[in-house]
N, C-alpha and C positions, 0 to 999 in steps of 0.2 A: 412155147415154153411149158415146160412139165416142174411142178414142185410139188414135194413130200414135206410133211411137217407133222413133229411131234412139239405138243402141246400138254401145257398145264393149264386147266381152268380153274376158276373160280366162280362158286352160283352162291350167291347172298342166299339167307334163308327165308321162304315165302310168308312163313309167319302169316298164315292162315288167308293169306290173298293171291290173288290169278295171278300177278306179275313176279317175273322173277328174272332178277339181272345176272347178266355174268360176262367176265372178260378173263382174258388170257394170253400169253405170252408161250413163245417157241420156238423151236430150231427147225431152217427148212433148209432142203437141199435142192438144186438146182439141174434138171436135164435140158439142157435146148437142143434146139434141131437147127442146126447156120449151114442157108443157102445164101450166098452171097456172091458179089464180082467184083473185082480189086482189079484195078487196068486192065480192065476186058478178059480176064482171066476169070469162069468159073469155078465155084466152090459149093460141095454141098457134103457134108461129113454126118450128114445122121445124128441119132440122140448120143450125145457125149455127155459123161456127168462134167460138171462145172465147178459146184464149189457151195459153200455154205452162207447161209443168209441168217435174217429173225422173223417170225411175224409175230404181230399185234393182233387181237380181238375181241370184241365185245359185242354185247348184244342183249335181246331179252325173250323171252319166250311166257306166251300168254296162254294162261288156261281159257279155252271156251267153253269145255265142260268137264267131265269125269276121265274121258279117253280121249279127247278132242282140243289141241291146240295149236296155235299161231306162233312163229317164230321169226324175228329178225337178227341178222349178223352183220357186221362187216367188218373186214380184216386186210391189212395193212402186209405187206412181204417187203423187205429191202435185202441186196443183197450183191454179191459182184459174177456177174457169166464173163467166163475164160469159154471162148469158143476159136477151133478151127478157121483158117478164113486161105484165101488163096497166097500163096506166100508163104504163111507163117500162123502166126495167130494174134486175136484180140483181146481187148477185156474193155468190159462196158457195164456202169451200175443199171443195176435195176429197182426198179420201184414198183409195186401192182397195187392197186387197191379193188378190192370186191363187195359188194353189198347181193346179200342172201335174203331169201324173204321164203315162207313156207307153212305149209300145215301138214300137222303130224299127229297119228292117232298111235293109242298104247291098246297093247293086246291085253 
């Protein structure tokens, strides 16, 4: 499963400390790739767009030093795939959840 999303965040202001939260909300769209078999009958249609979703996210990201910080996210996708299938076609919700973790230096 392939998704794009545009996103609005929001970073509270750090007000002179290393932590700094932020969440956000967004519109994603849907490519999947459906291989499948429906009464012994093969299917496999390649990336098809699907259809539109939302995601969630928040997270915070910590100063370690001047150029140097730690970040965690994790973000939520819901949404409906219309895919291909042998036959005809399907549709089936989806749900993803992801947690991100990382470290990031500023030039």
């Amino acid at each position: 499963m392939n998704v794009g999303s545009i996103n609005g965040i929001y970073r509270w202001a750090d007000a002179g400390g290393r932590l700094r939260p932020y969440a956000g909300v967004g519109l994603a769209y849907y490519w999947p790739h459906s291989e499948n078999t429906v009464d012994n009958v093969q299917n496999e249609s390649g990336y098809k767009s699907s259809g539109f979703g939302y995601q969630l996210l928040g997270g915070f990201h910590y100063r370690l030093s001047e150029r140097i910080g730690a970040f965690f996210e994790a973000k939520v996708n819901s949404g409906t795939a219309k895919v291909d299938i042998a036959g005809g076609q399907a549709e089936t919700p989806l749900r993803t959840f992801h947690a991100l973790a990382g470290v990031d230096y500023r030039f």
